[in-house]
Structure formats: structure tokens, C-alpha cells
C-alpha positions as CSV (number, residue, x, y, z in Angstrom):
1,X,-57.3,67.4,25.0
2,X,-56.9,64.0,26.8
3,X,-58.8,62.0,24.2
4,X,-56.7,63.9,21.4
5,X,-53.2,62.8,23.6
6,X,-54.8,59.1,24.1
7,X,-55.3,59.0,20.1
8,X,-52.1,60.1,19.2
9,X,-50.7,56.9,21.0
10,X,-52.9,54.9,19.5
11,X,-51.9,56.0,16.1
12,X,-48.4,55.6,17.0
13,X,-48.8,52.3,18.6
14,X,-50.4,51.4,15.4
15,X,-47.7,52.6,13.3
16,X,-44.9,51.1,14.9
17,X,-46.9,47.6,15.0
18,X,-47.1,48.2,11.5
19,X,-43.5,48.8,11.1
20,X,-42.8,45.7,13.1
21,X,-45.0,43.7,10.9
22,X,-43.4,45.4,7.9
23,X,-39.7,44.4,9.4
24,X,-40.4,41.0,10.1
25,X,-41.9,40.2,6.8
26,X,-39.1,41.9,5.7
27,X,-36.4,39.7,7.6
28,X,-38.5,36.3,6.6
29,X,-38.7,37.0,3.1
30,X,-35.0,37.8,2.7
31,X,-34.5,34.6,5.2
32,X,-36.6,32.6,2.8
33,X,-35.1,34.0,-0.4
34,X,-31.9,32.3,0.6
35,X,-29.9,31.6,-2.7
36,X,-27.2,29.0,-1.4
37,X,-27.1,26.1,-2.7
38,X,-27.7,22.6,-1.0
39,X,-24.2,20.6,-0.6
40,X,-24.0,17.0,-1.9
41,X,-20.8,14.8,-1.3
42,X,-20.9,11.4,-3.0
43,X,-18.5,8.6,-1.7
44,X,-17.1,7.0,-4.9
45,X,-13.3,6.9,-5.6
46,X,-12.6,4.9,-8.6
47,X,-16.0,5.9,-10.7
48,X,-16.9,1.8,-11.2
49,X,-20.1,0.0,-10.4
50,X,-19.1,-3.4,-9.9
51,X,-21.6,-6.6,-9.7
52,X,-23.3,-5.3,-6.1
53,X,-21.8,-2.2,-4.8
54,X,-22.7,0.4,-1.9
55,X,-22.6,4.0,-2.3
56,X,-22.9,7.3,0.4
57,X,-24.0,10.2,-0.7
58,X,-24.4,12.9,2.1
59,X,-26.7,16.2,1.3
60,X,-27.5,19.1,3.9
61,X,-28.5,22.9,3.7
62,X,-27.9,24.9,6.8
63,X,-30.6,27.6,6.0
64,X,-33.6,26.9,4.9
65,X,-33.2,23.0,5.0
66,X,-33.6,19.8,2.5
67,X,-36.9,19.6,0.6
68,X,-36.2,16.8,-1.8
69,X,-33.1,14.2,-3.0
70,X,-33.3,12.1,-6.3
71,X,-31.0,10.0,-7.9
72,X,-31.1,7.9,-11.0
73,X,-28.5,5.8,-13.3
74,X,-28.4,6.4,-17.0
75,X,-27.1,4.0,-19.4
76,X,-28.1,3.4,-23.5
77,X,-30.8,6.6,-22.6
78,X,-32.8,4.4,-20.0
79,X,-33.0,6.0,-16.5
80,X,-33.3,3.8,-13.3
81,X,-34.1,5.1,-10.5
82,X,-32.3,4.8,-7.0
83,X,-33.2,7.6,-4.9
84,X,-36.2,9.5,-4.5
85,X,-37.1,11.2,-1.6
86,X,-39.2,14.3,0.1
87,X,-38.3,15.8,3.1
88,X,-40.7,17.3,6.0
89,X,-41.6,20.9,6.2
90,X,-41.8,22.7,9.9
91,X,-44.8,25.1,8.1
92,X,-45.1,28.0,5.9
93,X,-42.5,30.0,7.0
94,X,-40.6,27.2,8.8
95,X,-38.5,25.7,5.9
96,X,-37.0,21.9,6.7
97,X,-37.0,20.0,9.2
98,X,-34.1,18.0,8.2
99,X,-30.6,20.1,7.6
100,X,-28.9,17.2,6.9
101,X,-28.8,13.4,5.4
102,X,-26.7,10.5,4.8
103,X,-27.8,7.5,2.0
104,X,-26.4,4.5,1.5
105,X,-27.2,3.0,-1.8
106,X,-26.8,-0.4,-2.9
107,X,-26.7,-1.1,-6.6
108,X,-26.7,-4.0,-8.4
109,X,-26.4,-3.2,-11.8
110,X,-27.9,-7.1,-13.0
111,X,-30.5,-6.6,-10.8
112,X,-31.8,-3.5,-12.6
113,X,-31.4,-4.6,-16.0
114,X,-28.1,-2.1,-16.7
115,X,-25.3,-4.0,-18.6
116,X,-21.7,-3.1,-18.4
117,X,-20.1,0.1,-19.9
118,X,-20.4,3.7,-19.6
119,X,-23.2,5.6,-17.7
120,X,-24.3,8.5,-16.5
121,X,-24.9,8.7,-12.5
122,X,-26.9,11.6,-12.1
123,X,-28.0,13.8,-8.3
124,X,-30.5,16.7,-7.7
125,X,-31.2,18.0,-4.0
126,X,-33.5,20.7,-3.6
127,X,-34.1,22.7,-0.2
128,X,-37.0,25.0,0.8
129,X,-35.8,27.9,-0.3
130,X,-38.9,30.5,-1.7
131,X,-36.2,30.8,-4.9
132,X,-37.3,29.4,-8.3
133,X,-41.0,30.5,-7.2
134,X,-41.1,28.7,-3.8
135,X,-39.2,25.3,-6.1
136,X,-36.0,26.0,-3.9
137,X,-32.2,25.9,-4.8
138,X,-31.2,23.5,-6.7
139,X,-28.3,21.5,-7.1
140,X,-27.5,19.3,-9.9
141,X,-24.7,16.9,-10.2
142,X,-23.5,14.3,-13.2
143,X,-20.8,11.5,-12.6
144,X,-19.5,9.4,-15.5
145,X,-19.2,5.8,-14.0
146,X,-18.3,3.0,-15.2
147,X,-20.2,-0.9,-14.9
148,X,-18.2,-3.8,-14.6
149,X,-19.7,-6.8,-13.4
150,X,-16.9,-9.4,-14.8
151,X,-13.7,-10.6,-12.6
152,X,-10.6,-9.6,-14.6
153,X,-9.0,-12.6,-16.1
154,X,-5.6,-13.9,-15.4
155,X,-3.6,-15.8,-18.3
156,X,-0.4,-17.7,-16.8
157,X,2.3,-17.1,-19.1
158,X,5.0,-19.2,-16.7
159,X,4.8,-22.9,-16.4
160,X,7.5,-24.2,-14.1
161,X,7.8,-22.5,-10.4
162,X,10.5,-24.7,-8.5
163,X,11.5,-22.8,-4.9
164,X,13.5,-24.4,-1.9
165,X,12.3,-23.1,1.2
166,X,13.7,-19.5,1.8
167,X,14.1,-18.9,-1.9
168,X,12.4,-17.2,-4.7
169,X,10.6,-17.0,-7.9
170,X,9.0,-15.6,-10.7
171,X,5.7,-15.8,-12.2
172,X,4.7,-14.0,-15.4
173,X,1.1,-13.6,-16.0
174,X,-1.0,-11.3,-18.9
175,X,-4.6,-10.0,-17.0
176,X,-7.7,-8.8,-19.5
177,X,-8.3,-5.2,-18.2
178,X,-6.1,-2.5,-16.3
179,X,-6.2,-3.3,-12.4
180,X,-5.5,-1.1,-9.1
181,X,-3.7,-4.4,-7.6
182,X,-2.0,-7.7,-9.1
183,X,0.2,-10.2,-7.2
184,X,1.1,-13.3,-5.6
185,X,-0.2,-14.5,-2.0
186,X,2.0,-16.9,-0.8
187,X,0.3,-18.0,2.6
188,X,-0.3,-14.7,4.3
189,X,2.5,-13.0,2.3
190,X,1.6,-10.5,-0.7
191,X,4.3,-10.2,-3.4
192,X,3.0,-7.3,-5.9
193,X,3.4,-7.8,-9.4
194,X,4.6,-5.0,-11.8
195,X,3.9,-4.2,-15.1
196,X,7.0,-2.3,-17.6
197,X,9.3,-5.1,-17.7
198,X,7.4,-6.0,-21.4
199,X,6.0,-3.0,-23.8
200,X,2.8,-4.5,-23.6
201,X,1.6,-3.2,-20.3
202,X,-0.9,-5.9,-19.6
203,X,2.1,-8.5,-18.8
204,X,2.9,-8.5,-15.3
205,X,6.2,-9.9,-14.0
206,X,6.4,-10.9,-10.3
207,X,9.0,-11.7,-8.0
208,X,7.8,-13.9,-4.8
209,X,9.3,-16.1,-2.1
210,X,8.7,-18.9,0.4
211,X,10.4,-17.2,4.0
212,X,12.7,-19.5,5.4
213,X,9.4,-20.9,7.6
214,X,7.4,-21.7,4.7
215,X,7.8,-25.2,2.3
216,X,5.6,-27.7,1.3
217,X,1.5,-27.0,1.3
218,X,1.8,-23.6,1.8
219,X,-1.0,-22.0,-0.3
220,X,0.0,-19.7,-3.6
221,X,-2.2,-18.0,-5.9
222,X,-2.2,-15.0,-7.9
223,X,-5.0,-12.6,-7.5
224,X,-6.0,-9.4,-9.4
225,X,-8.4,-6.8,-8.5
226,X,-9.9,-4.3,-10.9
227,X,-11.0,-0.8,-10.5
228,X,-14.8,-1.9,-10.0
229,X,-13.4,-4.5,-7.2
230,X,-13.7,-7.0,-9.0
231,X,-11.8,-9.9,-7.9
232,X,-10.1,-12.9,-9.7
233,X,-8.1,-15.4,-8.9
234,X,-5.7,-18.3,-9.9
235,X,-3.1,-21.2,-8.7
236,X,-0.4,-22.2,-10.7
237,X,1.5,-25.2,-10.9
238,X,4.6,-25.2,-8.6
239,X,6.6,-27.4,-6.3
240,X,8.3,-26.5,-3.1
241,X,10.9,-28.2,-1.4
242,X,12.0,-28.0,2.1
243,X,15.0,-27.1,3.8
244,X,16.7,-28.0,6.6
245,X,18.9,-24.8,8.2
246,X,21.9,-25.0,10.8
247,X,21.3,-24.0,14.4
248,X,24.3,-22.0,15.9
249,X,24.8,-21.1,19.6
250,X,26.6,-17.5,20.4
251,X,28.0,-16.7,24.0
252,X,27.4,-13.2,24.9
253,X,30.4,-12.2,27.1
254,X,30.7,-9.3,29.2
255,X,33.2,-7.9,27.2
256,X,31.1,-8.0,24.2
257,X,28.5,-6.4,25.9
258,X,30.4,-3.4,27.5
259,X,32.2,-2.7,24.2
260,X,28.7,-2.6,21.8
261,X,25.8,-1.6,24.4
262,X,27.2,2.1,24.4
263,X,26.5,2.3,20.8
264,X,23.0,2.0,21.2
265,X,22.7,4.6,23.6
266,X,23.7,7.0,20.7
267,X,21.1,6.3,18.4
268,X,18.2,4.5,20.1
269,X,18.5,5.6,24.1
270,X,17.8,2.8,26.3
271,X,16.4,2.8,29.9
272,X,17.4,-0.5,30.8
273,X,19.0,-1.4,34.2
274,X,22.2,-4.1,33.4
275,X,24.0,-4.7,30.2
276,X,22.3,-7.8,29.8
277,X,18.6,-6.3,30.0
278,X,19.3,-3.9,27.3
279,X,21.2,-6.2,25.3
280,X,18.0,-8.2,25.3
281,X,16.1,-5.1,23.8
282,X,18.3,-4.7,21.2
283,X,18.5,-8.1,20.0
284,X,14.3,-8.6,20.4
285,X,12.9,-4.7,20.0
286,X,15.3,-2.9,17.9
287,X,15.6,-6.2,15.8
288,X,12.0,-5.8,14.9
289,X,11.6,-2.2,14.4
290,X,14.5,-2.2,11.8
291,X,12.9,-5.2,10.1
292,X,9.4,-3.0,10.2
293,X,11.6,0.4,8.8
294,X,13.2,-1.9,6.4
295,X,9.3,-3.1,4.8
296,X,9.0,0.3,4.4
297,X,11.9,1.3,2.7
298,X,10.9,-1.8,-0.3
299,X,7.2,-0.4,-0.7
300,X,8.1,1.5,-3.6
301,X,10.0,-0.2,-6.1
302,X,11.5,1.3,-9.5
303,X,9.9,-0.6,-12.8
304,X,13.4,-0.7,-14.2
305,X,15.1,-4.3,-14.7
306,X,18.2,-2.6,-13.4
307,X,20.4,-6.1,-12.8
308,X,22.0,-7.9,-15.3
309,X,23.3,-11.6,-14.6
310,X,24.2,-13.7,-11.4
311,X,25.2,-11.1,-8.0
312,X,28.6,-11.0,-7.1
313,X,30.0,-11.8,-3.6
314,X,32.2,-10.0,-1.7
315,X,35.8,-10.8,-3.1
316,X,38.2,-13.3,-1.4
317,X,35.8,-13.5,1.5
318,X,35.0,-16.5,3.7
319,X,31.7,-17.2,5.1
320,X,30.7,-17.0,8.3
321,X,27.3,-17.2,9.3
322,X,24.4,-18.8,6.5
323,X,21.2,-17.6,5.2
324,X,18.6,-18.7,8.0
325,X,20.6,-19.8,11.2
326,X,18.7,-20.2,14.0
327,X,20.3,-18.9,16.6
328,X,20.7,-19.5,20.3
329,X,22.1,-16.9,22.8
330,X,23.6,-17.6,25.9
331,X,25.1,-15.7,28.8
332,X,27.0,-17.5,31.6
333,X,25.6,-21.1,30.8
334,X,21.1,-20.2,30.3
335,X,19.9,-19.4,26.9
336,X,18.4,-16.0,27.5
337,X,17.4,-15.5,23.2
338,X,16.3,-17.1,20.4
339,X,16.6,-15.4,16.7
340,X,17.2,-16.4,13.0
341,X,19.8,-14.8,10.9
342,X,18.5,-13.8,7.5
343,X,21.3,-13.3,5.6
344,X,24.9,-14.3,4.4
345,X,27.8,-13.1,7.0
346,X,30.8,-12.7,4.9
347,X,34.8,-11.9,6.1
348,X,37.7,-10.7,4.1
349,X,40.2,-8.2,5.8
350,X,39.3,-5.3,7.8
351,X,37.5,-2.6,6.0
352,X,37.4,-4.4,2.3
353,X,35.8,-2.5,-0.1
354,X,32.2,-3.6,-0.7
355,X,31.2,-3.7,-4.1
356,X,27.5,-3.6,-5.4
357,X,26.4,-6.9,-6.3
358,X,24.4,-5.7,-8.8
359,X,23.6,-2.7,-10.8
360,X,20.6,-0.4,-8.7
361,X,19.4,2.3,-7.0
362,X,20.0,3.0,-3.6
363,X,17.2,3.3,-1.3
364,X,18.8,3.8,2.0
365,X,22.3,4.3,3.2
366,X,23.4,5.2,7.2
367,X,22.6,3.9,10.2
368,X,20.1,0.9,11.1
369,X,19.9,0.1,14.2
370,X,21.6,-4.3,15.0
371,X,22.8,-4.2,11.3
372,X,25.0,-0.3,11.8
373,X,26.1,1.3,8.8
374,X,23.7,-0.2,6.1
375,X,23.2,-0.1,2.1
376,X,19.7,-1.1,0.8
377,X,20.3,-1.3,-3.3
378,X,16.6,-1.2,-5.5
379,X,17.1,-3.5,-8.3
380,X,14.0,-3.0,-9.7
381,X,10.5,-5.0,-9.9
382,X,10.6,-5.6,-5.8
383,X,13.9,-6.7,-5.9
384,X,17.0,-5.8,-3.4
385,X,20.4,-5.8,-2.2
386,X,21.0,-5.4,1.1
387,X,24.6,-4.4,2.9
388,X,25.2,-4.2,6.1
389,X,27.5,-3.8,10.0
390,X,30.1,-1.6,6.9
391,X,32.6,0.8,8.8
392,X,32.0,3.3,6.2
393,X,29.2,4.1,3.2
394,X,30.4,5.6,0.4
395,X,27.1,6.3,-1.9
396,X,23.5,8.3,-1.1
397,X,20.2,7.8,-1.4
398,X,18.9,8.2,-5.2
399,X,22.1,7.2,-6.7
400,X,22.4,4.6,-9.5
401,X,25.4,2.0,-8.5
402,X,26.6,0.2,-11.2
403,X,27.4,-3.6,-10.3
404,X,31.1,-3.7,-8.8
405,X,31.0,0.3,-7.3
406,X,32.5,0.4,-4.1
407,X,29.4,1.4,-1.7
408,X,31.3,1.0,1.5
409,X,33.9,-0.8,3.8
410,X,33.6,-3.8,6.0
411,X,33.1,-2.8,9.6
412,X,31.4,-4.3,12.4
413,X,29.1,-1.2,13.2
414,X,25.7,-2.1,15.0
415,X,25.5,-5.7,16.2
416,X,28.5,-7.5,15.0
417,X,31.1,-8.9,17.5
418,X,34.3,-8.3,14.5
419,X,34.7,-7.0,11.3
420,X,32.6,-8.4,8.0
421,X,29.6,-8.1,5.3
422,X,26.3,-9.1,6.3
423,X,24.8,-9.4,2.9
424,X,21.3,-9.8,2.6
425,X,18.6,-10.6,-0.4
426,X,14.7,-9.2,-0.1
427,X,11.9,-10.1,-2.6
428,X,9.6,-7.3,-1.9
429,X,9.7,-7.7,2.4
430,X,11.0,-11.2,2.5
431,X,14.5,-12.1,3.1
432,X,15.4,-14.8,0.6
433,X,18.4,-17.3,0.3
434,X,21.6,-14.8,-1.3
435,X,23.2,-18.2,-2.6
436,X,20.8,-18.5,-5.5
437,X,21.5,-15.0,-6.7
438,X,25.1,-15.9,-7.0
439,X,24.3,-18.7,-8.5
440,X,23.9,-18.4,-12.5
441,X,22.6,-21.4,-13.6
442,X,19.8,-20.4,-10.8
443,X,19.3,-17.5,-12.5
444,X,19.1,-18.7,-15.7
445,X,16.4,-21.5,-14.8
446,X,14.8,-20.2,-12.7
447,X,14.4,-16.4,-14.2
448,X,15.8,-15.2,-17.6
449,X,14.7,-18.4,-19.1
450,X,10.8,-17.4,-18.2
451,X,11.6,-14.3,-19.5
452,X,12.7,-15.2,-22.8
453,X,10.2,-17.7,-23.3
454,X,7.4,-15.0,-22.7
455,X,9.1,-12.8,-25.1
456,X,9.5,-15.5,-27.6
457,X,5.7,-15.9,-27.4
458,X,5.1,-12.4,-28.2
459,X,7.6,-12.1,-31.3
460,X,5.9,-15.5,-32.9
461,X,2.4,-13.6,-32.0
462,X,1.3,-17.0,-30.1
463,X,-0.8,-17.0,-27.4
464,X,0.1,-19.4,-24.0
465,X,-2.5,-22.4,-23.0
């Protein structure tokens, strides 16, 4: 009876081994029957190969792991490859021991004997995986690209750039391919160029500007870059002239001080201890975050010549401060603050109308810190108007003005000790010199005249040398 009892355990014992053999062959053979796919991210965001370019491609499988990566480029039906690559195994039933992988891949298209145009970038990561009889899950990926090797080239289609220091210009230039940037680098300054001013889109028109710091020997070039990254780059003839500005003392009095301080509070609270102290925040801090949310504001620009003709002024005003005055503040004898005034201060009576100068869109209209109730008027190509210290705006943001509107009243809002305009011109984020834009025969040199001439070249069908 015992041995029968001790046999019956066995055979049970047996069984559910068995079972538990059974079970976990089960579990591994469903584990290593995984069907996902392996993942593969490639870092690439314009689809061009330029002359020696790096790319990332990242591949990883969670489950069973990465058996194998290959990559090739395919152009005129010859294959190149980049990338091939086996992974380690833990053992038979173990899968990969890598779950995840990052390549960086330089190609140099010369290099490798692949000339420029189309090709065919093409991916496969397997894993370990028993799928596909024990060949793993694959994942296959195909990425039209692009090879250019060749700098765009630039074709200067404007001969003459005369600026005065703190004034503008234009330079018109025709590139050879589409490009993700074109401009003008004056010193450290960037002035983007535009295309839509001509029907042929690859003439660009661009508007730049020596800041009232900059004159003679200061470095100007145009430079273009291409979807591949491809870079290329060229001077032009031009001749700057310098400019002296006026230097102006203003006496902060106490008065002044306890009538505009409390405006600030309102709109930008200040922790400062005496008048004086936050005076000196205003004039220095606030001064610079307006300039900073007034480069933001001309970022995006409308491809619309909206202007027409010289800017107007404001009427049967007198002028009281000049474009570039560098200013010294003093309170009770010291000089406690240094600035410069970039723009025109213009008077008339209290609360004048304030026409637009110019026909344009505005950008921003309310309050702005030292210059109060503010206008900012896009006239198109990086171009603008800007109107400020008014007592009362009169248009919103979106609107088209046409040249004359009334946009506001004169006030002396923000930083202004009485009532006026403080007009300002911007090329792109530079303030510029407003005289020349009133100034027609300006104008007419110095802009419409290019303009013509590069449309003259196009109706006769010759090209510019």
C-alpha cells in the first residue's frame, strides 16, 4: 500500500514537472514570437546631403532586442553602403543584448563617388525575434534625399550702396537655387532678405542699416544658405559715411519724477526704494526689455511693398529731440544715466492727430513700457513705422492704415516730460535715421531707382555683370 501511495507522488510529481516544462516552453515561445516591430528615428530635417554631412539614426526593440542595422545610399541604381552592423545575442533563448542604439553617420557624398541629385536613403533593423523563421521583425524604411554639394550662387543686381551712419539701404540680389536663409550681415547685424517684391521668386530685395554706432570699415556681405547647408557668400561695393550726432543733457526734477514714476507702477510694478532708484530702472531695464519686445514684434514681416513714396511728418510740428542724441541725465548736479534717443521727437498742439506716415499694417498698438501708448506700422519687406508717448490709439492690431489715417493723438504717456510724437524708423531691428524717409529725393536714389533698374533688366531680358 505504501509503495503504491509513494508511486502515485511520483507520477504526480512527474506530471506536474511536465506541465511546468510544458508552461514555460509555452511562455518562451510566445515571448520569442514577439511580432513588434523594431523603432528607427532618423535625424534629418530638410532631406539634403550636402558636401560632408552628419546624420543620427536611433534604433531600439524593448522585447526581444536588436539583432542587426544596415543602411545604404542609392543613386543612378548603385548602392553604397554606410551602415552595417550585427548585434550580440545573450543565447538561445536570451534574445539581444543591446535594446537600444544611437549612429552617427558621416557622409560625404564626393568621397563615395555619388554626384548630386536625387537618391534613395534606404534603413533595415532587425531584432531577435523567432518571427520570419528565427530572421526577426523587420523594419524597412526609404527616404528620398537630396545631394547638393555646390554653394548657392549669389548675382548682385544693385551697384551703388551709399549709407550715412544710422541710415539705410537696399541691396537686390538674384540667388541660383531656393534657400532656407538670404540676407545682409552688417557687422554682427542680420538684415533678412525677402523674395515677392519681383514675380520671379529667385530675386531677393533687402532692406539693411548701419545703427547709429556703425560707419566706416564696418564689414557687409550678403550670405545665402541652402537647404543642404550650403553656404555662399558675397561683398558688394558700398561706401559709408560717418556721422557726427548732438549730445543733449536732461535734468530730472523731482517733480518730474513724482508725476511719471506712478505710472510704472501700473504696468511694470517696481520694488525700488526712492524715486530716483526706480527712475533709474526704468530708464536702463524697462528701456531694454521694450527694445527686446519690440525685435520681436518685426520678426515677421508681410511680403507686401505696402508704402508708396517719401513718409510724411507729423503736420505743423516742430522738432524736438533728433535721431541719435546721446543723452546725459542729471539729478541735482551728478550725471546718474547715459542713453541714446533713436528716434525723431516731434511737437504740435496737445493731442494732434497722428497720421500714418505711410500706408501699412499694424503690428502692435497699446502700451510699451518708456515710449506709453505706441503704434508699430509693418510696411512690408522688414520695414516700419514706429509711433509713440500718443494720449490715445485709434487703430488695432491687423488693420491696414492707409498713409494719412489718423492712428492716434499726441500725448506724453510713458517717459515723456510734455506732450509730442516720438516717431521712430526700424529696418528689420535697427532704428534708422526717420529724416531720409521724408526725404524723397532719398528715396528715389537710394531705393525706387534700384528697383526700376532691376525691373528694367528683366523687361529687356538682360542679365547684370
Amino acid at each position: 500500500m505504501l509503495k503504491a501511495k509513494k508511486k502515485n507522488i511520483a507520477l504526480r510529481l512527474i506530471a506536474l514537472g511536465c506541465c511546468s516544462v510544458i508552461l514555460a516552453a509555452g511562455w518562451l515561445l510566445l515571448k520569442r514570437l514577439e511580432g513588434e516591430k523594431p523603432a528607427l528615428m532618423l535625424e534629418l530635417p530638410s532631406g539634403h546631403l550636402n558636401l560632408s554631412q552628419t546624420i543620427s539614426v536611433t534604433v531600439s526593440d524593448e522585447n526581444s532586442g536588436l539583432r542587426r542595422i544596415w543602411i545604404g545610399l542609392v543613386k543612378d541604381k548603385r548602392e553604397v553602403v554606410l551602415l552595417d552592423k550585427n548585434f550580440p545575442a545573450t543565447g538561445f533563448s536570451g534574445g539581444g543584448k543591446i535594446h537600444k542604439a544611437t549612429f552617427k553617420i558621416k557622409i560625404e557624398p564626393k568621397e563615395i563617388g555619388i554626384t548630386d541629385g536625387k537618391a534613395i536613403l534606404r534603413m533595415v533593423v532587425r531584432d531577435f525575434s523567432w518571427r520570419k523563421w528565427w530572421r526577426g521583425n523587420r523594419t524597412y524604411i526609404e527616404k528620398d534625399v537630396t545631394i547638393d554639394t555646390k554653394p548657392p550662387q549669389i548675382d548682385l543686381l544693385t551697384r551703388v550702396h551709399n549709407l550715412s551712419q544710422g541710415g539705410a539701404g537696399l541691396v537686390i540680389f538674384r540667388i541660383s537655387e531656393p534657400s532656407i536663409a538670404q540676407g545682409v550681415y552688417v557687422g554682427e547685424n542680420y538684415f533678412p532678405g525677402h523674395a515677392g517684391y519681383f514675380k520671379d521668386p529667385s530675386i531677393i530685395i533687402a532692406f539693411f542699416a548701419l545703427n547709429y554706432k556703425q560707419g566706416p570699415g564696418t564689414k557687409v556681405f550678403v550670405k545665402v544658405t541652402d537647404y543642404a547647408g550650403n553656404v555662399g557668400r558675397t561683398g558688394f561695393p558700398h561706401y559709408f559715411r560717418r556721422k557726427a550726432f548732438k549730445k543733449d543733457v536732461i535734468k530730472i526734477s523731482d517733480r518730474f519724477l513724482n508725476w511719471k514714476m506712478p505710472e510704472f507702477d501700473v504696468e511694470t510694478p517696481l520694488d525700488s526704494p526712492t524715486p530716483i532708484d526706480k527712475f533709474l530702472k526704468v530708464n536702463r531695464d524697462i528701456r531694454k526689455a521694450n527694445y527686446r519686445q519690440i525685435t520681436r514684434l518685426v520678426v515677421k514681416t508681410d511680403n507686401i511693398n505696402y508704402w508708396d513714396g517719401p513718409f510724411g511728418r507729423l503736420p505743423k510740428s516742430v522738432r524736438r529731440a533728433g535721431f541719435a542724441d546721446h543723452r546725459k541725465y542729471k539729478y541735482k548736479g551728478p550725471v546718474i544715466d547715459e542713453q541714446v534717443h533713436l528716434g525723431i521727437d516731434l511737437a504740435s498742439v496737445v493731442h494732434s492727430p497722428v497720421p500714418a506716415s505711410n500706408k501699412g499694417k499694424v503690428v502692435f498698438a497699446g502700451s510699451l513700457g518708456i515710449y506709453g501708448k505706441t503704434v508699430l506700422l509693418d510696411h512690408g519687406f522688414g520695414l516700419f513705422s514706429m509711433y509713440a508717448h500718443m494720449s490715445a490709439v485709434n487703430v488695432s492690431e491687423g488693420q491696414i492704415v492707409a498713409k494719412g489715417e489718423i492712428i492716434g493723438r499726441t500725448g506724453n504717456t510713458g517717459l515723456a516730460g510734455g506732450d509730442h510724437l516720438h516717431f521712430g524708423m526700424l529696418v528689420n531691428d535697427t532704428f534708422v535715421n526717420p529724416v531720409e524717409w521724408w526725404d524723397a529725393a532719398w528715396i528715389k536714389n537710394n531705393i525706387t531707382a534700384k528697383i526700376e533698374a532691376v525691373s528694367d533688366l528683366k523687361r529687356n531680358g538682360s542679365s547684370h555683370k
